[in-house]
N, C-alpha and C positions, 0 to 999 in steps of 0.2 A: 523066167530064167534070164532073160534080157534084161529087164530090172536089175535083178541082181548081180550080171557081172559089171553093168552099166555105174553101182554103184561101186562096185570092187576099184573099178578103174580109178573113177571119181578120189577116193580114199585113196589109192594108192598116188593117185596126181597130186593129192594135196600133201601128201605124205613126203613126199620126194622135194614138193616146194618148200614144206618147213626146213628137211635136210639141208636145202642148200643154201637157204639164207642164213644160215648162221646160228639158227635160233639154238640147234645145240654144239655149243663150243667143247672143244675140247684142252686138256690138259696134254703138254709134252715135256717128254723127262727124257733129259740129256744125261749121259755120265761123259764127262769130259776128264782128262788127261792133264792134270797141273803141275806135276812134276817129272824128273826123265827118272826110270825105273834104276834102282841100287838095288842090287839082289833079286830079293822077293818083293823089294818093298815099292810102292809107287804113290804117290797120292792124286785119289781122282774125286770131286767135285761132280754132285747132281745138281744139273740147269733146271730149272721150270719153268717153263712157259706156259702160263692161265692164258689161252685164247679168249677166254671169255670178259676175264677182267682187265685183258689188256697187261700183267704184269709179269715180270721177270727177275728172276733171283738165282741163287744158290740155295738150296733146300736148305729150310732150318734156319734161313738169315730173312730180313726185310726183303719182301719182293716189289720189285720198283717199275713204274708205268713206261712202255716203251713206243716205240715209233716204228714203222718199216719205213725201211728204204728200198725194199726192191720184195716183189712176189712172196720171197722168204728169209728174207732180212730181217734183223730187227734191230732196234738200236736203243739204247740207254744210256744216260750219263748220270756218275754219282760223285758228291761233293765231297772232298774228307777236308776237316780244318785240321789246321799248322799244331803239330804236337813239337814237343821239343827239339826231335831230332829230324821231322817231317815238315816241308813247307806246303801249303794250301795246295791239293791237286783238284784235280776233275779226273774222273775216271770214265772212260767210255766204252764201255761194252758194245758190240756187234757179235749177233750170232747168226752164223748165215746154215741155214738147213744144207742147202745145194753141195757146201764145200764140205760141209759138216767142220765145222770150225767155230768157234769164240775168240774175238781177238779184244785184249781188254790192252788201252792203250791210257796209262798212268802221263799226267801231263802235270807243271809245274806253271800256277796263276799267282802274278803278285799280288799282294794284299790289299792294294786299292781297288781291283777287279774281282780278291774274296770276298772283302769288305760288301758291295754288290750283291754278292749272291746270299752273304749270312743273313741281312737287311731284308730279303726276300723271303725265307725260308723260316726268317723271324715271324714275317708277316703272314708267310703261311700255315704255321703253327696255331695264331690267333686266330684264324678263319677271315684274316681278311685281303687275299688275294686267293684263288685258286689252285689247282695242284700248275693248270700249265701254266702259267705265269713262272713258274719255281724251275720248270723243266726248260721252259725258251729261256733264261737267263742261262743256266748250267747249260745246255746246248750254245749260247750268243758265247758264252766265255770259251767256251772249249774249242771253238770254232778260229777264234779272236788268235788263240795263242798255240794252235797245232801248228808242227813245220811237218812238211812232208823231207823225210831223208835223203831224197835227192837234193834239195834243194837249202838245205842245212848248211851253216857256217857255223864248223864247229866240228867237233869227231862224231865221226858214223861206226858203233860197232854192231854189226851184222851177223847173226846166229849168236846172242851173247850166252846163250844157256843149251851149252853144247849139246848138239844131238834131240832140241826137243821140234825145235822147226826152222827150217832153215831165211825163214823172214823175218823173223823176231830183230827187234831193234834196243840200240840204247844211244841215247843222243846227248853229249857233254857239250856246253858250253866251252868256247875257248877259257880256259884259264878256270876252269871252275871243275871239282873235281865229284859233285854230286850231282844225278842226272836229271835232266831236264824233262825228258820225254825217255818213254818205257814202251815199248810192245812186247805182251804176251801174246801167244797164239797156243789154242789147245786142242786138238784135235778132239772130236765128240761121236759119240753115238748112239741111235736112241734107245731107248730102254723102254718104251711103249709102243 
């Protein structure tokens, strides 16, 4: 009988180690809040977060490799190139569990500094740089070209999308009447 709970334990010690290393990851699913409610009407966005693969998205779109910054952080940035009416941003995502928040912070990079990261993203297409190679450059650029709102020369509009958080940002260059830097912030909750 001693045998036997002897290995009960054993199994169950080993059982608990697999648990807590990692070995099974799990998925988390966010519904988060992207627009302020008209009526009945709202629009909300599912977050995903593959712990296991490491990636993060909006269900249904490309999910993209992230970083923490802190115990329940995580962080991403995404490239969009210059459309017509659009100039080259970096986009960076943060979704912090704790606040239960997403704050995607839309930023405006010149094109000698796109130019950089398409070159990359060229290269990592071919297979011949890696994914982080592609992500420290969109991280080095976004990094290069955030202002923090305090510290901005230029107009600060503060709550610019009434009622949806009262941090949100939108950052005009003097004289220029298209923004420079964007914060959204969506308030989120889990849904697993």
């Amino acid at each position: 009988m001693k045998l036997i709970i002897s290995k009960i334990i054993v199994i169950l010690g080993l059982f608990i180690i697999y648990l807590s290393t990692g070995a099974i990851a799990s998925i988390i699913t966010l519904n988060c809040k992207y627009e302020k409610e008209v009526g009945d009407c709202c629009r909300n966005e599912k977050i995903i977060i593959d712990e296991k693969s490491k990636k993060s998205g909006v269900e249904g779109t490309k999910l993209w490799d992230y970083r923490y910054s802190g115990p329940n952080t995580i962080i991403y940035e995404i490239f969009s190139y210059q459309t017509n009416d659009q100039p080259n941003m970096i986009m960076r995502h943060t979704i912090d569990l704790d606040k239960m928040e997403e704050e995607m912070i839309h930023l405006q990079i010149p094109e000698v500094d796109a130019e950089k990261v398409k070159i990359v993203a060229a290269k990592h297409r071919k297979n011949e740089v890696n994914y982080d190679e592609l992500a420290e450059i969109k991280k080095k650029m976004f990094d290069k070209w955030y202002k923090k709102p305090e510290e901005f020369i230029g107009t600060v509009q503060k709550n610019w999308r009434d009622g949806m958080h009262p941090d949100e940002y939108v950052l005009f260059e003097p004289g220029k009447a298209k923004a420079y830097q964007i914060s959204f912030i969506h308030r989120c909750e889990f849904t697993n």
